[in-house]
C-alpha positions as CSV (number, residue, x, y, z in Angstrom):
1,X,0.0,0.0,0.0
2,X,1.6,3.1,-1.0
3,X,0.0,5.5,1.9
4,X,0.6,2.9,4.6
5,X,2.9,3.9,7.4
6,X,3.8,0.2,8.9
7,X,4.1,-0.7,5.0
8,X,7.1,2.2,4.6
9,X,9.2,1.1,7.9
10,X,9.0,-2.6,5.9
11,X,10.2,-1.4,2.6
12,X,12.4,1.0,5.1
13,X,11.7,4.1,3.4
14,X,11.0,5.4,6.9
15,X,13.1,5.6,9.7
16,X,12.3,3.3,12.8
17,X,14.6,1.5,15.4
18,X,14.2,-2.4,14.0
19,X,14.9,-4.7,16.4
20,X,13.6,-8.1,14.5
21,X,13.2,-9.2,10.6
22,X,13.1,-12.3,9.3
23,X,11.3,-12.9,5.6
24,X,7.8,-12.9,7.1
25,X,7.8,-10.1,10.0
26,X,9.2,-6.9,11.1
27,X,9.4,-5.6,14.8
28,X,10.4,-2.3,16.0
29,X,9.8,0.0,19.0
30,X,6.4,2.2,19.3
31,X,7.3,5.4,18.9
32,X,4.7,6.3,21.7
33,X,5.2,3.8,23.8
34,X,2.3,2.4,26.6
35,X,4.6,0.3,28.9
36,X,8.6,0.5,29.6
37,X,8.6,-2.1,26.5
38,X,6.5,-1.7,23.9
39,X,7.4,-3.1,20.5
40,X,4.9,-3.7,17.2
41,X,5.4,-6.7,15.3
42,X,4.0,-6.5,12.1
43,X,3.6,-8.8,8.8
44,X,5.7,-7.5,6.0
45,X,2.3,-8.5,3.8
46,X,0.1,-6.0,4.4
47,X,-3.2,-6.8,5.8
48,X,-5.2,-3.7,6.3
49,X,-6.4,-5.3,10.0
50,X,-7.8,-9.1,11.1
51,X,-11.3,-8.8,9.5
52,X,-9.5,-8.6,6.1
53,X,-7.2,-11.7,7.1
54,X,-7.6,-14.6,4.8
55,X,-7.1,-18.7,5.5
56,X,-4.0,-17.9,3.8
57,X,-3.0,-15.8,6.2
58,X,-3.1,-17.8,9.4
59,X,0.7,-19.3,9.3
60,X,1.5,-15.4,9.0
61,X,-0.5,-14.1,11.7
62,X,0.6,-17.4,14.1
63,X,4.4,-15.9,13.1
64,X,3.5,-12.5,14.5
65,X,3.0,-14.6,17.8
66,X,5.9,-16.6,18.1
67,X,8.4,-13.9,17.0
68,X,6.6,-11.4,20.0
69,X,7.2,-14.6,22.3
70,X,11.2,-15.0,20.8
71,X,11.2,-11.5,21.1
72,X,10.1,-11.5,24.7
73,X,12.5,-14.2,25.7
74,X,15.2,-12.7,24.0
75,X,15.1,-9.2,26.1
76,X,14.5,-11.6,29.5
77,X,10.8,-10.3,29.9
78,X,8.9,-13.6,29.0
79,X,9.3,-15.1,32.7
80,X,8.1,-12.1,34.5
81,X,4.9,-11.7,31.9
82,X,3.9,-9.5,28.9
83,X,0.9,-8.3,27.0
84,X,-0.1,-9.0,23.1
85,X,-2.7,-6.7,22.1
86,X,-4.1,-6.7,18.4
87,X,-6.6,-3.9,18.1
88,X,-8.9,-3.9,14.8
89,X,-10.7,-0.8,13.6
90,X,-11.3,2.4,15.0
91,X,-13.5,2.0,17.9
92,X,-10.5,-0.8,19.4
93,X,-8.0,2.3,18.9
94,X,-6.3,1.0,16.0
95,X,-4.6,4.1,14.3
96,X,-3.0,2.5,11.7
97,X,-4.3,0.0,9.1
98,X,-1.8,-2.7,8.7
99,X,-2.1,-5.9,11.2
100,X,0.1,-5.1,13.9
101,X,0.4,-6.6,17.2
102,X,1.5,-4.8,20.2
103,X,4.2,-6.4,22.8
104,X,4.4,-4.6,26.1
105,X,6.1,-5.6,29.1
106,X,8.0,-3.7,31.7
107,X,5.2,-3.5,34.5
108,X,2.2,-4.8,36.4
109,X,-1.2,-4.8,34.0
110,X,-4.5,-4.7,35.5
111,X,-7.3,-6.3,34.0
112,X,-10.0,-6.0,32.0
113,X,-7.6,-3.7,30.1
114,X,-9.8,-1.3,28.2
């Protein structure tokens, strides 16, 4: 998508502190971070959010999982606990239309979250 923020960091046209890549995923910090940690992982394929994901899709979005858990091992947060969040449209907060999913750790979350 040629108006797509998340689809700009992948092709890295813009700037953003990459942590992760593989062939499937990207993952980088928020710039407006929501927890001490708080890292996007998103699908190089863009998928505008998860009512537009296709059976195709599921090995992809299953990815975005196990690269925030090898990401959350990796910087020593997985014992302690952290939160995935995928938000989908507008009223769930999310700002920009590309699958993403949210990886924050760093403190104590309370529940329900919203």
């Amino acid at each position: 998508m040629d108006d797509c923020l998340f689809c700009k960091i992948v092709a890295k046209q813009i700037p953003a502190k990459i942590i992760h890549e593989d062939d499937d995923t990207l993952a980088f910090e928020d710039i407006h971070p929501q927890a001490p940690t708080h890292l996007l992982v998103v699908p190089k394929k863009h998928i505008a959010t998860l009512n537009e994901a296709a059976p195709e899709d599921a090995a992809t979005l299953g990815h975005l999982f196990t690269t925030a858990a090898l990401l959350a091992r990796q910087r020593g947060f997985a014992e302690r606990g952290w939160r995935a969040v995928a938000n989908v449209n507008r009223d769930a907060h999310q700002l920009v239309f590309h699958v993403h999913l949210h990886v924050l750790a760093g403190r104590t979350f309370h529940w329900p979250p919203g």
